[in-house]
C-alpha positions as CSV (number, residue, x, y, z in Angstrom):
1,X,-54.4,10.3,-68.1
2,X,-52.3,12.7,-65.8
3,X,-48.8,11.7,-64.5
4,X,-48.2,9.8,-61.2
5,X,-47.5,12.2,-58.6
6,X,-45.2,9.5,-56.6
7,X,-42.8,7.9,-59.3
8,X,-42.8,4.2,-59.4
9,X,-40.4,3.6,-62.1
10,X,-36.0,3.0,-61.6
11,X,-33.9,6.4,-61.9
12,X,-31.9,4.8,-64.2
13,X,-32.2,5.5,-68.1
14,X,-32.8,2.2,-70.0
15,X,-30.4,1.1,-72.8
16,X,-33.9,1.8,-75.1
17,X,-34.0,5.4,-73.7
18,X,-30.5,6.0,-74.1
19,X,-30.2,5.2,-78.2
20,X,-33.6,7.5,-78.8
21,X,-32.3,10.2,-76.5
22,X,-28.8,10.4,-78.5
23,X,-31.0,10.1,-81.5
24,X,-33.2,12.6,-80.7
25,X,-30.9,14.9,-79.9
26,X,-28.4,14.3,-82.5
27,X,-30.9,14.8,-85.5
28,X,-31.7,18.6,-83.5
29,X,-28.1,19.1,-83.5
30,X,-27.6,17.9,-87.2
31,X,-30.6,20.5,-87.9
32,X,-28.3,23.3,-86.9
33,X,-29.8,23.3,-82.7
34,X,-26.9,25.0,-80.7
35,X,-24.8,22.8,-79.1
36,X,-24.8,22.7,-75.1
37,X,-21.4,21.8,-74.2
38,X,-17.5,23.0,-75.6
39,X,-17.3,20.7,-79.0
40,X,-13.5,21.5,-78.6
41,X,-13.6,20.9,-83.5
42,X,-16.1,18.0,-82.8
43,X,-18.2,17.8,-85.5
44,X,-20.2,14.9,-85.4
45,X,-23.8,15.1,-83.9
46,X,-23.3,12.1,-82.2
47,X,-20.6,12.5,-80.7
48,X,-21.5,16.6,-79.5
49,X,-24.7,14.2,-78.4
50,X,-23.1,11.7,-76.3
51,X,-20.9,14.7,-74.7
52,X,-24.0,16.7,-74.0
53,X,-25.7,13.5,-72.0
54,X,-22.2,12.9,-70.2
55,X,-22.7,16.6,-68.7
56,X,-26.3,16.1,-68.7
57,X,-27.4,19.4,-70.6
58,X,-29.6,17.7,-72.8
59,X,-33.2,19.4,-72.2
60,X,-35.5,16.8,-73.1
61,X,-37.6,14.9,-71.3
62,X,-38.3,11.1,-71.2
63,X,-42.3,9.9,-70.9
64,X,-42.6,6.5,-69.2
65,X,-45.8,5.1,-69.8
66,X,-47.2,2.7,-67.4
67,X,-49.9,-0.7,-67.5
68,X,-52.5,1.1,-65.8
69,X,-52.5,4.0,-68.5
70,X,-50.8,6.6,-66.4
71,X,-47.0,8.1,-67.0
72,X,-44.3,9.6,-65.5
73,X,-41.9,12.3,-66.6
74,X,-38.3,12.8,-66.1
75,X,-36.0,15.0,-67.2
76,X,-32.9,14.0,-68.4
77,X,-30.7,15.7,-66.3
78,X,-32.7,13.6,-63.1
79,X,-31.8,10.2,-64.2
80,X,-28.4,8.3,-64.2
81,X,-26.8,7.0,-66.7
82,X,-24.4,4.0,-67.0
């Protein structure tokens, strides 16, 4: 199916979203992916991860599937976190 033109879903980045976007992004950086942000001697991938999604420069985006079949994509950088 194509993505919703009009998005339905919160702007808000779920708690589930979060752990597989630090994830995500943590395992590219532990792969040797340049970092976004100043690591100021940080070393851990986590960490460099968590500091990337506090700027938001992480360049992935999130696909939310919805009942009817459809989906919506967001970039990372549109939603808020908390």
């Amino acid at each position: 199916r194509e993505a919703n033109k009009e998005r339905i879903t919160t702007p808000y980045m779920t708690k589930y979203e979060r752990a597989r976007i630090l994830g995500t992004r943590a395992l590219q950086l532990s792969m040797n992916a340049p970092a976004l942000v100043n690591t100021e001697g940080e070393t851990d991938p986590l960490q460099i991860a968590i500091k990337e999604l506090a700027e938001k420069k992480i360049p992935l985006v999130i696909r939310r599937y919805l009942p009817d079949g459809s989906f919506e994509d967001w970039k990372v950088t549109e939603l808020e976190t908390y």
